[in-house]
C-alpha positions in Angstrom: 0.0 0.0 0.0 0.7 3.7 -0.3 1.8 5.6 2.7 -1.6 6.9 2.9 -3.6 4.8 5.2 -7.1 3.9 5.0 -10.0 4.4 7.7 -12.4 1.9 8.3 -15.6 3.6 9.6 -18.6 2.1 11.9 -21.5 3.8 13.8 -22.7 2.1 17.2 -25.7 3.0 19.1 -24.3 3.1 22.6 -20.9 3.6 24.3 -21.4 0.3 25.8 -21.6 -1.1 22.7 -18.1 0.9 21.4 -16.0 0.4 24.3 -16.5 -3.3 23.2 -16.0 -2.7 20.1 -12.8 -0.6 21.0 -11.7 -3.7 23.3 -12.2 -6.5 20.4 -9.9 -4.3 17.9 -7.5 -3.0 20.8 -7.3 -7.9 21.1 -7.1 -7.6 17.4 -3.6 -5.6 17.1 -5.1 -2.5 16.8 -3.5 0.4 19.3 -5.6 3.1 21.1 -3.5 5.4 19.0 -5.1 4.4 15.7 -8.9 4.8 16.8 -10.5 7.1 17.0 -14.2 8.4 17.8 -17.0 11.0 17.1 -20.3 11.7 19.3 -23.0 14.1 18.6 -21.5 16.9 16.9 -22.2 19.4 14.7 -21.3 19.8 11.2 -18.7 16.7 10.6 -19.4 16.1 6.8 -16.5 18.3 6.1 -14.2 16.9 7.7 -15.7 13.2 7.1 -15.2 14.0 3.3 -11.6 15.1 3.8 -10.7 11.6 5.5 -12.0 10.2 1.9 -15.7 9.7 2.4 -17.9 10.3 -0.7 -20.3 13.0 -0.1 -23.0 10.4 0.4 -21.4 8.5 3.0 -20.2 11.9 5.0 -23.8 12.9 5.3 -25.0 9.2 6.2 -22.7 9.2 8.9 -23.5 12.4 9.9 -26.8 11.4 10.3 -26.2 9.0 12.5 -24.0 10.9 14.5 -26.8 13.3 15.0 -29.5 10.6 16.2 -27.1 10.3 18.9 -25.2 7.5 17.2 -20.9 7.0 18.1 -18.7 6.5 15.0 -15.5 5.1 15.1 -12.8 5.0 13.3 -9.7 2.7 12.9 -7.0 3.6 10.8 -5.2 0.7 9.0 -2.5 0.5 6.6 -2.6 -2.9 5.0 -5.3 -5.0 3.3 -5.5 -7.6 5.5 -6.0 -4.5 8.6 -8.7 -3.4 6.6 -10.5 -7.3 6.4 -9.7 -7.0 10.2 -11.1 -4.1 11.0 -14.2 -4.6 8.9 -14.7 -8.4 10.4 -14.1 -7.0 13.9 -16.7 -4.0 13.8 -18.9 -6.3 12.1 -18.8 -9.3 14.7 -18.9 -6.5 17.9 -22.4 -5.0 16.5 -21.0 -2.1 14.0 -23.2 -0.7 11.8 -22.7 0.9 7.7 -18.9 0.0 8.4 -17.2 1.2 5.1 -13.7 2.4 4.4 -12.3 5.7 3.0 -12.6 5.6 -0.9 -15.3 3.0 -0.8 -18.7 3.8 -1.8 -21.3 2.0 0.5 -22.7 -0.2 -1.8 -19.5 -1.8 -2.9 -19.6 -2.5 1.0 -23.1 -4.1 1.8 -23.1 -8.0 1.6 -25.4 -9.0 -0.8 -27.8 -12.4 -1.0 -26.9 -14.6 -3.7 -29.4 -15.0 -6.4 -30.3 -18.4 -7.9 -29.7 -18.9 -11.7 -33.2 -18.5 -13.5 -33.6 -22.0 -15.3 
């Protein structure tokens, strides 16, 4: 990879429900250094977009965020950190986890869908 790293994003619904999240990926080899969260603020698309959201998904999470919603943030700088994080928010209750660059759609799993005969 690039030195750039990637952020993989995740909204929770409680701070119980993120300081497990933030225990899983801290197990995971993640470091407190490279998470990071946002609470209710005001007026984070900005600076959502400039960590490489699409418009879309800076507003989407902002959303959230307003509803009271806790986004967090983990900043990776391989591939295989970026599976990790995803699996990891995933498994600990995240919700619209995505990563910078990504649009949301390329995210969401998918059903399979049987060949028409």
């Amino acid at each position: 990879m690039s030195d750039t790293k990637v952020a993989v994003f995740g909204i929770y619904s409680s701070s119980e429900d993120l300081a497990s999240a933030t225990d899983a990926l801290n197990t995971a080899g993640f470091p407190a250094s490279e998470i990071s969260t946002f609470s209710a603020v005001d007026g984070v698309t900005g600076a959502l977009r400039d960590m490489g959201l699409s418009e879309y998904e800076a507003e989407l999470y902002d959303g959230h965020l307003r509803k009271g919603g806790i986004l967090i943030s983990v900043h990776c700088d391989t591939p295989g950190e970026i599976m990790r994080a995803k699996e990891v928010m995933t498994s600990s209750g995240g919700e619209h986890i995505s990563s910078s660059g990504e649009s949301m759609v390329e995210t969401m799993k998918m059903p399979a869908v049987a060949a028409a005969s």
